[in-house]
C-alpha positions as semicolon CSV with decimal commas, in nm:
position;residue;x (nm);y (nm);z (nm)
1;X;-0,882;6,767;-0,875
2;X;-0,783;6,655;-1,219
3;X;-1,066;6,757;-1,480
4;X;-1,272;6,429;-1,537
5;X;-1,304;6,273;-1,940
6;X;-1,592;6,011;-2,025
7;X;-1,523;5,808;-2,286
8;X;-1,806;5,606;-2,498
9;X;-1,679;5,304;-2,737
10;X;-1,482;5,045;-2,587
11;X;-1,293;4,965;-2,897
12;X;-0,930;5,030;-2,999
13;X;-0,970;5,384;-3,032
14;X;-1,166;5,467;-2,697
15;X;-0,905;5,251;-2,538
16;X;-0,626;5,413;-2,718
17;X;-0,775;5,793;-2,634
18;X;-0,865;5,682;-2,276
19;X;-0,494;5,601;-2,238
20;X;-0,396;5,910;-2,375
21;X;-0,578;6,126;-2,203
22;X;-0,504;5,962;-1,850
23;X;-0,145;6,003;-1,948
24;X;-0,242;6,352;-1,971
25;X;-0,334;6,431;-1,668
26;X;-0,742;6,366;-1,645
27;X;-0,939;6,121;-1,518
28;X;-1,120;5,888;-1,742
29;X;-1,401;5,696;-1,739
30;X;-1,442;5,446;-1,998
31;X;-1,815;5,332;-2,090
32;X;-1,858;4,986;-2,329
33;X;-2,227;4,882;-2,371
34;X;-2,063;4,488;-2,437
35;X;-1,941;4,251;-2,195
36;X;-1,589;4,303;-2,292
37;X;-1,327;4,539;-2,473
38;X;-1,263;4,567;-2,861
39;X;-1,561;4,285;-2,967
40;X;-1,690;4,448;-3,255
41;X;-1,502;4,599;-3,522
42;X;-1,160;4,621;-3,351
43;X;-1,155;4,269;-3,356
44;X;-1,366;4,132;-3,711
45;X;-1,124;4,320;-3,986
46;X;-0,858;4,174;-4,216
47;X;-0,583;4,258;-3,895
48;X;-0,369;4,462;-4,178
49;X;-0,140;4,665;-4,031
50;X;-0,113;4,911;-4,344
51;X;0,173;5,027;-4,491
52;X;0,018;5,204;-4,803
53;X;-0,011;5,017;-5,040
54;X;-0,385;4,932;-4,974
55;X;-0,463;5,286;-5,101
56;X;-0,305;5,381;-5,470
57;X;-0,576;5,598;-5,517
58;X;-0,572;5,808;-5,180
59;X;-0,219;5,928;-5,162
60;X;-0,282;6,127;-4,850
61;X;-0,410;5,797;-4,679
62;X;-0,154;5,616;-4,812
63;X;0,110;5,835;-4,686
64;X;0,023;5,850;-4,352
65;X;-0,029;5,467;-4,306
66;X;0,310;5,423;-4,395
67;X;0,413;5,721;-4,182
68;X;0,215;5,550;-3,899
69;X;0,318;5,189;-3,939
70;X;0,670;5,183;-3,767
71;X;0,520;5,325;-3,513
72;X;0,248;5,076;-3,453
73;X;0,474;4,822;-3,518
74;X;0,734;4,954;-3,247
75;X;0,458;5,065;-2,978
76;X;0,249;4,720;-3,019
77;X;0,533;4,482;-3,114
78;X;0,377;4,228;-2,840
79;X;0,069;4,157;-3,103
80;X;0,202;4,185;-3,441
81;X;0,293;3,886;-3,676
82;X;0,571;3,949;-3,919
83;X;0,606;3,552;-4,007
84;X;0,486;3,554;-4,342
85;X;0,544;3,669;-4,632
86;X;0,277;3,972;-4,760
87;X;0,218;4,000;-5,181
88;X;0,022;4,194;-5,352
89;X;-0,097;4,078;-5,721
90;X;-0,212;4,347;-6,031
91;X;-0,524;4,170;-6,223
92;X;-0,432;4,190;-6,632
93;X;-0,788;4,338;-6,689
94;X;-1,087;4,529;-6,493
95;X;-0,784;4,678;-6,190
96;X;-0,820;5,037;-6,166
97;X;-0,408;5,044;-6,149
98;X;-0,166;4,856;-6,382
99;X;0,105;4,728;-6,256
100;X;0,355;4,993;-6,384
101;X;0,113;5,277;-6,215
102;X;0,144;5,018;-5,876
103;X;0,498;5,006;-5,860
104;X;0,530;5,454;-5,943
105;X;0,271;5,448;-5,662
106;X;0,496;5,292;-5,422
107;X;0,815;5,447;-5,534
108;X;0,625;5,764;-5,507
109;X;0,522;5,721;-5,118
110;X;0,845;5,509;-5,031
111;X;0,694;5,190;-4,956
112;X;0,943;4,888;-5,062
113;X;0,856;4,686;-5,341
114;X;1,027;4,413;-5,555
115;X;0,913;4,180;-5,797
116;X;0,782;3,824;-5,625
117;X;1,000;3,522;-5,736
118;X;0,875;3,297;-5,960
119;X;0,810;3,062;-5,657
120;X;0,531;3,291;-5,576
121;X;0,447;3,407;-5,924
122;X;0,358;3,049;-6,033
123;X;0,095;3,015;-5,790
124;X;-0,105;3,291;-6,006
125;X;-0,314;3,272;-6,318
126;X;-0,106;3,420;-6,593
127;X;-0,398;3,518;-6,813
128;X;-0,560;3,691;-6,502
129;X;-0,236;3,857;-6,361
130;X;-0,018;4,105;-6,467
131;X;0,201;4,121;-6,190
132;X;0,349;4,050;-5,851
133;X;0,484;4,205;-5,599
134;X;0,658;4,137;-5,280
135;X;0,583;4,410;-4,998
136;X;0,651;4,487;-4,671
137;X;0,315;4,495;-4,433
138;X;0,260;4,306;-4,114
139;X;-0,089;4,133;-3,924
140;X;-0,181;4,204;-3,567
141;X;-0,335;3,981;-3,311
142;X;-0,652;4,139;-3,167
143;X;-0,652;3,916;-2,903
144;X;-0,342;3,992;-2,769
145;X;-0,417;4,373;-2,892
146;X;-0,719;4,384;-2,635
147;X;-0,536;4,223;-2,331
148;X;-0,260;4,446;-2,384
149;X;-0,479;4,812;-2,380
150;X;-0,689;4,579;-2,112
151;X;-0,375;4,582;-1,898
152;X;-0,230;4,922;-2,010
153;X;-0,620;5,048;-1,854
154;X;-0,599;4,909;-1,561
155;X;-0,235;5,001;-1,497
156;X;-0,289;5,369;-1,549
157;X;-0,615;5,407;-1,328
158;X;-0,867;5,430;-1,622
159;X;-1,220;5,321;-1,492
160;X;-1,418;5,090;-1,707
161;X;-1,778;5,022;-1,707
162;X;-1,881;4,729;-1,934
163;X;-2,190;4,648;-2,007
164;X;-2,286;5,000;-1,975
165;X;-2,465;5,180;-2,262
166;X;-2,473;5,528;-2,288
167;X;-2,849;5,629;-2,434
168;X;-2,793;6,014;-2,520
169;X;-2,585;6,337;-2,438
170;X;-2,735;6,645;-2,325
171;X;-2,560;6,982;-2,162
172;X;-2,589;7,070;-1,822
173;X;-2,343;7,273;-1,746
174;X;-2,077;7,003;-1,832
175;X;-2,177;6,725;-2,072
176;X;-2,412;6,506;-1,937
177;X;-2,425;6,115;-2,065
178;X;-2,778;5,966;-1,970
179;X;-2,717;5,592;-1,988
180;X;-2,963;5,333;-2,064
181;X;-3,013;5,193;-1,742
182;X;-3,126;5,550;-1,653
183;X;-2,819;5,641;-1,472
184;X;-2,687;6,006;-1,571
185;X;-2,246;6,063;-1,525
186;X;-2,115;6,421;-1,634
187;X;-1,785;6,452;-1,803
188;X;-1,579;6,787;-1,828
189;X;-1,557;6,629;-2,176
190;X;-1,734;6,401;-2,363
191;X;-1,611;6,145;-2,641
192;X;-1,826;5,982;-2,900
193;X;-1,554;5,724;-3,002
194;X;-1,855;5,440;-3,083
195;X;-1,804;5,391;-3,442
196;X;-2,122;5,282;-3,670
197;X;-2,302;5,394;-3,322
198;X;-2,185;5,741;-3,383
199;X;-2,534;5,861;-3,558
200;X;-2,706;5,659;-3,331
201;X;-2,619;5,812;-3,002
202;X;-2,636;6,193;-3,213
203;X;-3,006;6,079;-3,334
204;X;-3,094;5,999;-2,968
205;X;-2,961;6,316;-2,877
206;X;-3,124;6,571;-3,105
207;X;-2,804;6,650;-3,256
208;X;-2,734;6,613;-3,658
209;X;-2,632;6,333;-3,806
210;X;-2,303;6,290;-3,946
211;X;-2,318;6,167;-4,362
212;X;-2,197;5,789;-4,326
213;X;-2,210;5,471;-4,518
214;X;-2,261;5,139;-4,307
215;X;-2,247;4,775;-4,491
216;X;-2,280;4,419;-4,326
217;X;-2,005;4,230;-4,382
218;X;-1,847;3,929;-4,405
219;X;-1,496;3,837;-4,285
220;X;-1,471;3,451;-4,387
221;X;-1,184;3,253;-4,216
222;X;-1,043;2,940;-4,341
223;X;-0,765;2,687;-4,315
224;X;-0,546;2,734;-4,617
225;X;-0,336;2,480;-4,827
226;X;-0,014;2,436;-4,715
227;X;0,146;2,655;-5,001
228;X;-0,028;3,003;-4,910
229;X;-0,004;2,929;-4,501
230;X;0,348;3,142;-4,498
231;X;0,179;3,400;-4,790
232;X;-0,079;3,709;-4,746
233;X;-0,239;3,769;-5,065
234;X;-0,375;4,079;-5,198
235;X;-0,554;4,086;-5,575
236;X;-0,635;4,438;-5,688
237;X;-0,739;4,652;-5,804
238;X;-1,049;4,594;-5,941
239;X;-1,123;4,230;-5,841
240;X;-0,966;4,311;-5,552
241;X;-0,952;4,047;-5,257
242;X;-0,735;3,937;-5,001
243;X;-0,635;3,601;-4,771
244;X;-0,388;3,662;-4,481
245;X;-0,333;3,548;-4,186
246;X;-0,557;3,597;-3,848
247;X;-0,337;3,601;-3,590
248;X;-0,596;3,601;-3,331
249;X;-0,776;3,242;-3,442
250;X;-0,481;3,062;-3,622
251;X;-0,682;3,103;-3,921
252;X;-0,627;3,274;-4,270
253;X;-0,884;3,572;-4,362
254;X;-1,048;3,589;-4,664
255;X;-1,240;3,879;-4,798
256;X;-1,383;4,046;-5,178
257;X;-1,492;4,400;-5,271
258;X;-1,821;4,203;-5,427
259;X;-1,898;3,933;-5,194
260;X;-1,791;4,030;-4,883
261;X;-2,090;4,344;-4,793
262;X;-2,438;4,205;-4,771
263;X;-2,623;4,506;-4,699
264;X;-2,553;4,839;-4,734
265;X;-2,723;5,176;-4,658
266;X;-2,617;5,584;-4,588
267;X;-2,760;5,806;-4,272
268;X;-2,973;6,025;-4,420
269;X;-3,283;6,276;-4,248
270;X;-3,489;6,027;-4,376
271;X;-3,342;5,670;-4,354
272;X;-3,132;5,617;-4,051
273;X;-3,111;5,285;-3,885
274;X;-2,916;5,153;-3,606
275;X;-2,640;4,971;-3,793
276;X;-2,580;4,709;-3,465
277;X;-3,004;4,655;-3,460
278;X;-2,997;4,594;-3,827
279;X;-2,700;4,337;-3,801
280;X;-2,881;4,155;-3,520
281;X;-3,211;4,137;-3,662
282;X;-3,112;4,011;-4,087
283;X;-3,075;3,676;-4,182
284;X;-2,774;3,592;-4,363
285;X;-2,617;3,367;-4,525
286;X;-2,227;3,310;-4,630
287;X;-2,118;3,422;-4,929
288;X;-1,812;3,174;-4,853
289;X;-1,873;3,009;-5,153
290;X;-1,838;3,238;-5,359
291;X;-1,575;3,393;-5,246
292;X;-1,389;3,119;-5,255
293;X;-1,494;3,021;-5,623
294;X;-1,417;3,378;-5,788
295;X;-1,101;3,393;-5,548
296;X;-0,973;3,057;-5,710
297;X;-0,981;3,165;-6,093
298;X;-0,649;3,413;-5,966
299;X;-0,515;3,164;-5,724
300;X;-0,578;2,766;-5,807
301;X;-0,435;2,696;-5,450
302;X;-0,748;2,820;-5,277
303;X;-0,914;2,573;-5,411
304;X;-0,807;2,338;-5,141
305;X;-0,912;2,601;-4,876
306;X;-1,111;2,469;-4,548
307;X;-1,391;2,705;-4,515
308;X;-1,404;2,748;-4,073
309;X;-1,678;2,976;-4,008
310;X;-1,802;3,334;-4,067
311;X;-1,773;3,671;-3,846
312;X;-2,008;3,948;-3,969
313;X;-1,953;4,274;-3,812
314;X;-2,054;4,681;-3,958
315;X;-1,833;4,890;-4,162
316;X;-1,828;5,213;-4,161
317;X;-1,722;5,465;-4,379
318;X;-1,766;5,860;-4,427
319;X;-2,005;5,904;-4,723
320;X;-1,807;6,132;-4,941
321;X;-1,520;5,823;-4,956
322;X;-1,814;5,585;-5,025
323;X;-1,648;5,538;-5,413
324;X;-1,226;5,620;-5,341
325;X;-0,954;5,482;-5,125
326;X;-0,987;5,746;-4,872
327;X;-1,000;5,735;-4,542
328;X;-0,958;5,982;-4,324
329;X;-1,031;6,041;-3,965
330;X;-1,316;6,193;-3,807
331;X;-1,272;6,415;-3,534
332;X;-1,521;6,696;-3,414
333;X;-1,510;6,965;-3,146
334;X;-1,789;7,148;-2,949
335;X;-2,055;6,904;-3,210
336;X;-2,380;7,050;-3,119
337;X;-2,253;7,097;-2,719
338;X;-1,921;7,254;-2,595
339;X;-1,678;6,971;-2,513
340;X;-1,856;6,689;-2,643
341;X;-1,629;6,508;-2,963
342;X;-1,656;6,258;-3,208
343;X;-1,359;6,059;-3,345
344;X;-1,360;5,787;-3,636
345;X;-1,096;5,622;-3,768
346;X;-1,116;5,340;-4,098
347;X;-0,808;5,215;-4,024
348;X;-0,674;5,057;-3,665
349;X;-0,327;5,262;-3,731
350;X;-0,496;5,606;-3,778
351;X;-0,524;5,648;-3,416
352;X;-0,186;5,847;-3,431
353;X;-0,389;6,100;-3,679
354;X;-0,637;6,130;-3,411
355;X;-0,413;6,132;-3,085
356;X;-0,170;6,445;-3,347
357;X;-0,535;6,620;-3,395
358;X;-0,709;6,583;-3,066
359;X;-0,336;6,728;-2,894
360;X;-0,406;7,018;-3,085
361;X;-0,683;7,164;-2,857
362;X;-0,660;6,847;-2,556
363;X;-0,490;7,009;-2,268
364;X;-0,527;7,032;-1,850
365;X;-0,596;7,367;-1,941
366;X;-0,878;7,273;-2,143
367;X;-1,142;7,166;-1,990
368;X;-1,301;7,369;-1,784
């Protein structure tokens, strides 16, 4: 009998790792406390595939997204959008790169780069705007994401339980996952793959708490004029916001580094909270507005933006990358009891980082 794997986290990565890991050779059970697959934060995020040049400040992450990207592109061609055309603009004053340092950057990693046309360069604010660049970086369709690792699942003999909340871990013998219904499954190995839940099912099972940084965000989506339906925008880096498209509503995306968190706190000893509780239980209300209004003084067009509606979701972060462009994965062995992991990713394309790491020491051989 194949050695048995329980995953927790329905979203892209638990999906992802579930299908690696049944490709492998074990049999996986796949536990998602909602009522359907890759709901949360899988599906409410700018749906960037990144090729880089996101991160001029975090040259390892910057590297590996572009390393990754062909890759993604190539294994989930079904759900990407490569219609438009992707720019990124340098602010004249308050970025944290010039434009000169931008371009180097890119050079540096190998990312393609060329100066916008003056088609596209018209649409900016001169006095606000150094530069701008054309780029090479893609959007994905989460929709069509989800029904395609829904299918690849279900093809491959994963079982999935949604709607089914694991409650805590605890050892017994193998790794035992206690659900919330009361209902106890044991897994040869156990992984935490839950995201902002990650402290949340470690506080509810006595184990420490990894140092994180949650905010409530929002993603605003809106019907664009009819000169930036073809464009994805990116102002940084400093101002820093961006309006592409969202494959997976018809809709452009439009978020900003000030507007965009409402609420933000780090796990500490002394002041956890359950990220998903918190988000369920504030009152908010858009910062559309003002997005919009600050977004406008770089780009007139979006003016004549149609705000839609609002998705608010948690971000999560690893504390230490709180203040750079970081972000790496998190994956843990043996944390606290043998076989149980945790894996985080910040980015949807990392998951070859963590399926490269967790080969390292993921074997038939392995469990016991």
């Amino acid at each position: 009998m194949h050695d048995n794997a329980i995953i927790i986290g329905g979203g892209f990565y638990g999906c992802a790792l579930a299908v690696f890991l049944s490709q492998h050779g074990h049999q996986v059970t796949l536990l998602e406390a909602g009522g359907d697959l890759m709901q949360r934060a899988s599906y409410v995020n700018q749906a960037r595939i990144h090729n880089g040049y996101h991160y001029p400040r975090s040259f390892v992450t910057a590297w590996r997204s572009l390393v990754n990207f062909p890759r993604f592109v190539l294994d989930f061609r079904e759900c990407v959008d490569n219609s438009f055309e992707k720019v990124y603009a340098i602010a004249r004053r308050g970025s944290k790169v010039n434009a000169y340092q931008f371009r180097q950057f890119c050079q540096n990693i190998g990312a393609p780069i060329r100066q916008a046309p003056v088609s596209i360069r018209r649409l900016f604010t001169p006095d606000l705007i150094e530069e701008v660049f054309i780029v090479r970086e893609f959007a994905f369709n989460a929709a069509i994401l989800r029904e395609l690792m829904r299918d690849k699942l279900a093809r491959i003999g994963v079982t999935v339980r949604l709607n089914t909340a694991a409650h805590h871990v605890e050892q017994a013998g193998r790794v035992r996952v206690v659900l919330s219904s009361g209902e106890a499954l044991e897994g040869d190995a156990v992984f935490n793959c839950t995201y902002a839940q990650i402290n949340t099912l470690l506080q509810r099972s006595g184990l420490p708490l990894i140092p994180m940084k949650h905010e409530i965000t929002e993603l605003v989506l809106i019907e664009p004029p009819p000169e930036l339906r073809e464009l994805g925008i990116t102002v940084m880096d400093g101002a820093f916001f961006s309006t592409m498209p969202f494959p997976a509503e018809g809709l452009h995306s439009l978020s900003h580094v000030r507007y965009t968190p409402h609420d933000s706190w780090a796990d500490t000893l002394d002041g956890y909270r359950d990220p998903y509780e918190t988000l369920a239980h504030q009152p908010i209300q858009s910062n559309a507005p003002y997005m919009i209004h600050d977004a406008q003084r770089y780009l007139p067009a979006l003016s004549h933006a149609r705000y839609v509606r609002s998705l608010y979701e948690v971000k999560t972060v690893l504390l230490k990358n709180e203040t750079d462009d970081g972000r790496p994965i998190l994956c843990r062995e043996d944390y606290g009891l043998k076989h149980f992991y945790l894996v985080m990713g910040g980015k949807i394309d990392n998951i070859y980082d963590v399926l490269t790491y967790l080969r390292q020491f993921i074997s038939a051989a392995e469990f016991p």
